[in-house]
matplotlib code that plots the C-alpha trace (Angstrom):
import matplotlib.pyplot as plt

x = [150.6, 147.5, 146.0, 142.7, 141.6, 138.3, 136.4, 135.2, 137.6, 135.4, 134.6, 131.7, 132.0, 129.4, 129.4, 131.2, 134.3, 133.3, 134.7, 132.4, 133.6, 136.9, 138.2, 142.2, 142.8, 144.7, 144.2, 146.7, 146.0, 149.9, 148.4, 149.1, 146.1, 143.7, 141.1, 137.1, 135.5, 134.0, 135.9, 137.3, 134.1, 132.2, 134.6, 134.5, 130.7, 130.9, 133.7, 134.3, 137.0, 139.1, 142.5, 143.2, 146.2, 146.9, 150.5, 150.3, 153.2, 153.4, 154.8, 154.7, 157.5, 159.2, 161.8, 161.2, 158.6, 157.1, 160.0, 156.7, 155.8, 157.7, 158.7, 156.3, 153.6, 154.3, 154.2, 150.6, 149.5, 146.9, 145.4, 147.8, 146.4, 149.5, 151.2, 153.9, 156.3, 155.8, 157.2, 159.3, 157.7, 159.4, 158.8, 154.8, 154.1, 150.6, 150.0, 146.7, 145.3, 147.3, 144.8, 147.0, 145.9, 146.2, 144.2, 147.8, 149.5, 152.4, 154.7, 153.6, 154.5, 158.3, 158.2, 158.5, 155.3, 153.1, 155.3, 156.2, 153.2, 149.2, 148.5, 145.4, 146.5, 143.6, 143.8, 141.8, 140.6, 137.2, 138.4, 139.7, 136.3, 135.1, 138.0, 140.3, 136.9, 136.8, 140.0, 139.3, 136.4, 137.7, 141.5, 139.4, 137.1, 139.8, 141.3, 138.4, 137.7, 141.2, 141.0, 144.9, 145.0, 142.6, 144.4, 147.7, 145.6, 144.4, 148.1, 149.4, 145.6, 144.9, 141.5, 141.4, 138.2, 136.9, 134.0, 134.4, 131.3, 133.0, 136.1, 134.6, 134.1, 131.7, 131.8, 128.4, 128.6, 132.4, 134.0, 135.7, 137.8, 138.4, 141.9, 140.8, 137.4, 137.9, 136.1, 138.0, 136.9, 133.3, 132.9, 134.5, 131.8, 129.1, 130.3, 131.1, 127.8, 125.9, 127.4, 126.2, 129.4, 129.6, 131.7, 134.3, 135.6, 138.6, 139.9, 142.5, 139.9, 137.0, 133.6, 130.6, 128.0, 126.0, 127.6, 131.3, 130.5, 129.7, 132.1, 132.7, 135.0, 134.0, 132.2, 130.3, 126.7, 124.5, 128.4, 130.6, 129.1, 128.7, 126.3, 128.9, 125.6, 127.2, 129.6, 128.1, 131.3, 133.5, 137.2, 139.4, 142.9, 146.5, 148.1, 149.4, 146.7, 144.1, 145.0, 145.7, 141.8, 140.5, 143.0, 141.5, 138.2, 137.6, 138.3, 137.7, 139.0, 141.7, 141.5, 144.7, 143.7, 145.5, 147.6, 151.4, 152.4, 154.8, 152.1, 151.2, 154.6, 155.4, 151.7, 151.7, 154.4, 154.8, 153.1, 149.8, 149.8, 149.8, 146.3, 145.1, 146.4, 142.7, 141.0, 143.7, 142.4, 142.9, 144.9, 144.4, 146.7, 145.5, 146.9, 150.9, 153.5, 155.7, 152.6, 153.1, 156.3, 156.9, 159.4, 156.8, 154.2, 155.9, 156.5, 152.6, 152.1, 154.2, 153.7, 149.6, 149.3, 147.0, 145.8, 146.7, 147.3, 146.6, 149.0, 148.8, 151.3, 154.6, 157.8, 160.2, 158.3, 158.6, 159.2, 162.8, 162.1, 164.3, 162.5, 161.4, 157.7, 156.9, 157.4, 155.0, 152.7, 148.7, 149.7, 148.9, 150.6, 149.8, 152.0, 150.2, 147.2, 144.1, 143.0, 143.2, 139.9, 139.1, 137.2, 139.5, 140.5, 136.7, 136.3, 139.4, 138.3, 135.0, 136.8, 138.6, 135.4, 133.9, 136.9, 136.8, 133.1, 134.2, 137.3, 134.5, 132.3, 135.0, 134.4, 136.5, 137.5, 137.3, 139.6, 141.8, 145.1, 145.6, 149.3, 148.3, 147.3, 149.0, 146.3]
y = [265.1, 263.7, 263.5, 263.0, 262.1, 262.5, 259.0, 260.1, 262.6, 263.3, 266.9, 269.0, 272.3, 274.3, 276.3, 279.3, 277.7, 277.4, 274.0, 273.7, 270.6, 272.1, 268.9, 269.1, 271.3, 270.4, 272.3, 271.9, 273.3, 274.3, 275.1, 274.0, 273.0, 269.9, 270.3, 270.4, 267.4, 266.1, 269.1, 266.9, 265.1, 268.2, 269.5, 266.4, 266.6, 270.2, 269.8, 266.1, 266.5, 268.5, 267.0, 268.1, 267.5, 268.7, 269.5, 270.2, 273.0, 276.3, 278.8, 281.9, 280.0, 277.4, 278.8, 276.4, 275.4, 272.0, 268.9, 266.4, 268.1, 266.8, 268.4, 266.6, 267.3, 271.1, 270.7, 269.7, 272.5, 274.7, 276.4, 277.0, 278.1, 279.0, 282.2, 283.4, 280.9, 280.4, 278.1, 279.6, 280.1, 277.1, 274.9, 275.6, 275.8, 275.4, 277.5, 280.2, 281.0, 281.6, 281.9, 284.2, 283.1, 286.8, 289.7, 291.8, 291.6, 293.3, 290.4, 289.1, 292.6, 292.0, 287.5, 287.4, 284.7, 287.9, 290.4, 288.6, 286.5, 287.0, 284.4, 285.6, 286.1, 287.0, 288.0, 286.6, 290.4, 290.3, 287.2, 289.7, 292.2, 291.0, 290.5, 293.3, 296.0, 294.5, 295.2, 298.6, 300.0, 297.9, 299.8, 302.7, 302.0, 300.9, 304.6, 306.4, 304.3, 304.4, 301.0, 300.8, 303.0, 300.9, 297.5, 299.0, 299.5, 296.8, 294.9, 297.0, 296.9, 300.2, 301.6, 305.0, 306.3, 309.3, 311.4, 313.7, 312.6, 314.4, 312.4, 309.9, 310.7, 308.0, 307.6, 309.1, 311.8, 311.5, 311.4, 308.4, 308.7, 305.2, 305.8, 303.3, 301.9, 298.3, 295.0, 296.2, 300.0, 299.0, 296.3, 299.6, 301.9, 299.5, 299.4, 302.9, 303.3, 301.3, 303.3, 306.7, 307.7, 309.5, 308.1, 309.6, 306.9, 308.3, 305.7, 306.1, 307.0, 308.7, 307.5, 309.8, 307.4, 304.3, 301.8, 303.0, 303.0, 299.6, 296.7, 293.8, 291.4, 289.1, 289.8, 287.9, 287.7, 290.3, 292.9, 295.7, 298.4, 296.5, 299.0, 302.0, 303.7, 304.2, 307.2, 310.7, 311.8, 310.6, 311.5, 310.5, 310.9, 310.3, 313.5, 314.7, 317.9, 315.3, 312.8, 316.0, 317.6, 314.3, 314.7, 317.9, 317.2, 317.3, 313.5, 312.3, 308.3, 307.8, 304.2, 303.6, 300.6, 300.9, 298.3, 299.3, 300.3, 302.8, 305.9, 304.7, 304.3, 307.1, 308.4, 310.0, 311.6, 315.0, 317.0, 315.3, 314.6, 318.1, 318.7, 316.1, 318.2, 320.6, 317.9, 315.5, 312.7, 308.8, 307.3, 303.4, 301.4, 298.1, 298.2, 297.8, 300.0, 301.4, 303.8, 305.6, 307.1, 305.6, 308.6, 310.9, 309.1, 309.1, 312.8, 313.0, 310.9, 312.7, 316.4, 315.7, 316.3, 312.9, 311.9, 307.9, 305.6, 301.8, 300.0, 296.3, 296.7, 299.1, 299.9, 298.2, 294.7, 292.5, 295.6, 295.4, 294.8, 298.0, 300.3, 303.8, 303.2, 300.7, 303.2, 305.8, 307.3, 306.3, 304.0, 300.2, 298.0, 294.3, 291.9, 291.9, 289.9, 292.1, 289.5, 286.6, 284.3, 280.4, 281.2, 282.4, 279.2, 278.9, 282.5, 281.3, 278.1, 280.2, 282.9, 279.6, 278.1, 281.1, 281.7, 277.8, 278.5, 281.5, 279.9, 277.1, 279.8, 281.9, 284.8, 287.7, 286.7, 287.1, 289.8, 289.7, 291.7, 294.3, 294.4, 298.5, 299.3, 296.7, 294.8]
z = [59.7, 58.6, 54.7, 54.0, 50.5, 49.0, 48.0, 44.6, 42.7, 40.2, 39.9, 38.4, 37.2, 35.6, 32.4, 33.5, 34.9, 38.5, 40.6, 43.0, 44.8, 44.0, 42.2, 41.8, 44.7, 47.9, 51.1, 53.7, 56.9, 58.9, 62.4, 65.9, 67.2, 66.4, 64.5, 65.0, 65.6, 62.2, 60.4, 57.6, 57.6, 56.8, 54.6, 52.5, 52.3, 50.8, 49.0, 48.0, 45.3, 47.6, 49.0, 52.8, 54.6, 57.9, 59.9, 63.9, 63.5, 65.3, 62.3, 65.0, 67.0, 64.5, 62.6, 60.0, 57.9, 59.0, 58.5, 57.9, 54.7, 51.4, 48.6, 46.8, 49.1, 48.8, 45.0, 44.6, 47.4, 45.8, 49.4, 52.5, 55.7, 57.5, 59.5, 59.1, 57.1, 53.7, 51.2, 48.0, 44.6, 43.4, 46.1, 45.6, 41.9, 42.0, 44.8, 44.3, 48.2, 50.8, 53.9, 56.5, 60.2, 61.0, 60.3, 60.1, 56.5, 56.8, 57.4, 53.8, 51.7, 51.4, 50.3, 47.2, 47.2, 47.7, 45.6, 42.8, 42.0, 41.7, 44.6, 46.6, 50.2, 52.5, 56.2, 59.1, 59.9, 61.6, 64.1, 66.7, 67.1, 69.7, 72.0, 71.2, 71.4, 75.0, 75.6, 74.6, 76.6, 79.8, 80.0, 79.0, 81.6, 84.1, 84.1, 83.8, 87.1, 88.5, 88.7, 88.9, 91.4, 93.7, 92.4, 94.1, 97.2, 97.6, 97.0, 100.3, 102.4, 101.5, 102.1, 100.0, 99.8, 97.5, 99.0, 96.0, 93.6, 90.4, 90.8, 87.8, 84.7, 83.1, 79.3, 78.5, 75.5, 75.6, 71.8, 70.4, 67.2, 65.8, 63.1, 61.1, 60.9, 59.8, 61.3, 65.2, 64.9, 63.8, 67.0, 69.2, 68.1, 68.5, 72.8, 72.8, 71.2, 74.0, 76.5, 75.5, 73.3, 70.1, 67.4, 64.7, 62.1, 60.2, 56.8, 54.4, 51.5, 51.3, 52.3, 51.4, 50.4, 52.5, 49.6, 50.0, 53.7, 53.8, 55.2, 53.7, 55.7, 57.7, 61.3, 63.6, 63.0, 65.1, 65.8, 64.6, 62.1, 58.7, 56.8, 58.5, 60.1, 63.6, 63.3, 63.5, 61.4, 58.7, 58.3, 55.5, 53.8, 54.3, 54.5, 57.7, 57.5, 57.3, 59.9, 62.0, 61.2, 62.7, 65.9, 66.7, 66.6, 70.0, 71.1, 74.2, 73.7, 70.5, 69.4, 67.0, 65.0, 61.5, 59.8, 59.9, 56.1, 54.9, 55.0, 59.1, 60.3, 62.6, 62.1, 65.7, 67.4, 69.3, 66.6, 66.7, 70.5, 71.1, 68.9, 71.8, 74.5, 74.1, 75.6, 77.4, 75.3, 76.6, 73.3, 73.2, 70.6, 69.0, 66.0, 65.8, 67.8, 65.1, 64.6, 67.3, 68.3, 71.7, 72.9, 71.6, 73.3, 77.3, 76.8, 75.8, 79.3, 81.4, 80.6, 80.5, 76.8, 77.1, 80.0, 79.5, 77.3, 77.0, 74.7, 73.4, 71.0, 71.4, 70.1, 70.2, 70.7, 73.2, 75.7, 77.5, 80.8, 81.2, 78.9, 80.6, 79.3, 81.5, 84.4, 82.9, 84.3, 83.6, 81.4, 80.7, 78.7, 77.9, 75.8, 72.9, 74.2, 73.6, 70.4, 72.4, 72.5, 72.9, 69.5, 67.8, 65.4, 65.3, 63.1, 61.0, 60.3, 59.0, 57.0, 55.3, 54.8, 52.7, 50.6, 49.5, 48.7, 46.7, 45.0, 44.1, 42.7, 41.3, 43.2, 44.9, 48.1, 52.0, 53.4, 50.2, 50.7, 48.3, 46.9, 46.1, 49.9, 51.8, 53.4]

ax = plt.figure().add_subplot(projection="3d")
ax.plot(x, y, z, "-o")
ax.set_aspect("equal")
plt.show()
């Protein structure tokens, strides 16, 4: 654990209230990874009444929350940046932003620190764009390719050879329906865009003007769809008939990238694989496997309703070694990789650094979880 204390506690706020050196707040960082080279440094400089304390402590695999953290400690805690381990209500009196070092929520919706209190709790959505939309178009790629096919080949020295020119089909005016157009979809469209594809965004609630079309979590500069100008069509709602209009519109490529809440659970099973059958559409899942319903889905596969699938996430999670999906046909799965990226503590270090400007200016923050929608 390491504490670092500003030199000169003196704070300065201005006449509407704001702290902009943030004077009386502690930070502590629960993370298992060092930190950035001058980090504290830095934050010192921008920040110099803020106290920061650090703990190297893996929440995703502790069961526990970090031993090297007193009760005393956790009682002066204004700002946690942590995953999934939290402390109690009690235990953290003074506690107003929890920074979440995932851009998934729904682990948060049940503790009672996020049901029962007004704590902000803000996501790092926008850190996995880039990856996870590469993870898209190449398993998309890799079976419009049969690039599994060819891999298995080449394992037993197999030199198979198509002479059939139309054997391919390349992604150029093929249809992609991103179900839910957040900071992941928008990076999605912007490849599928480059390569010639047209894009349908579908979201919960309607978006018929450029302002309510507009994004406003975080993204790297220069990627994804912030001013929501890429999609030729806009679907909305969260009834069944509406989820289902958007399903049969003719898509070539389904990329599932919702959060999992009550209303997404379940969202697509035999019902709405069938409105895909019309055009055999490829159905890629980023978001979290209880929204699809994984029997559902390998009857999809293997009576041809879709003509693959690429899963990062299923259900149940981990996959049993012995579970009939992983013997599907045209199907990939990966372990719940596709957001992996050596800058990925980078992008969360930067979504923490804009909600401590905000708290310092008083304003709404970064990727703030709504306790209405569920993230």
């Amino acid at each position: 654990m390491r504490d670092i204390y500003p030199e000169n506690p003196a704070g300065t706020s201005d006449a509407m209230g704001a702290n902009k050196d943030l004077t009386g707040h502690k930070l502590l960082l629960v993370v298992p990874w060092e930190l950035p080279a001058g980090y504290f440094e830095n934050l010192h400089k921008k920040f110099p009444g803020l106290k920061v304390q650090h703990s190297h402590w893996d929440t995703w695999k502790e069961t526990t929350l970090p031993p090297d953290i007193s009760d005393e400690d956790w009682k002066s805690v204004t700002i946690l940046l942590t995953g999934p381990k939290f402390p109690t209500i009690e235990a953290a009196p003074k506690l107003q932003l929890v920074q979440l070092q995932s851009a998934g929520a729904n682990y948060v919706l049940d503790n009672p620190l996020f049901k029962d209190t007004k704590i902000a709790f803000c996501t790092a959505n926008g850190v996995h764009g880039p990856p996870i939309s590469e993870w898209v178009i190449c398993t998309f790629l890799a079976a419009q390719h049969n690039i599994p096919r060819f891999l298995d080949n080449m394992r037993e020295g197999k030199w198979e050879r198509s002479w059939d020119d139309s054997d391919t089909l390349d992604a150029v005016s093929q249809r992609v329906g991103i179900l839910g157009y957040g900071s992941i979809g928008r990076q999605v469209a912007r490849l599928a865009t480059a390569m010639g594809m047209e894009v349908y965004a579908y979201t919960n609630r309607p978006r018929p003007t450029p302002e309510s079309r507009r994004d406003n979590s975080y993204y790297e500069p220069g990627l994804g769809d912030p001013e929501g100008v890429l999609p030729s069509k806009w679907f909305s709602g969260t009834k069944p008939e509406e989820v289902d209009e958007f399903l049969s519109s003719g898509l070539d490529l389904l990329v599932v990238a919702v959060p999992l809440t009550p209303l997404t659970r379940g969202m697509l099973g035999a019902a709405q694989f069938k409105l895909l059958a019309a055009k055999k559409t490829y159905v890629s899942n980023i978001g979290r496997g209880p929204v699809i319903v994984t029997d559902d889905l390998i009857t999809a596969l293997n009576e041809g309703w879709v003509r693959g699938a690429a899963l990062d996430v299923t259900d149940p999670e981990p996959l049993p070694r012995d579970h009939p999906l992983w013997r599907t046909k045209n199907v990939i799965v990966t372990p719940h990789v596709s957001g992996n990226s050596h800058n990925y503590n980078t992008r969360l270090l930067t979504i923490l650094g804009i909600n401590l400007q905000r708290l310092s200016e008083e304003k709404e923050f970064m990727n703030h979880v709504s306790r209405k929608r569920g993230y």
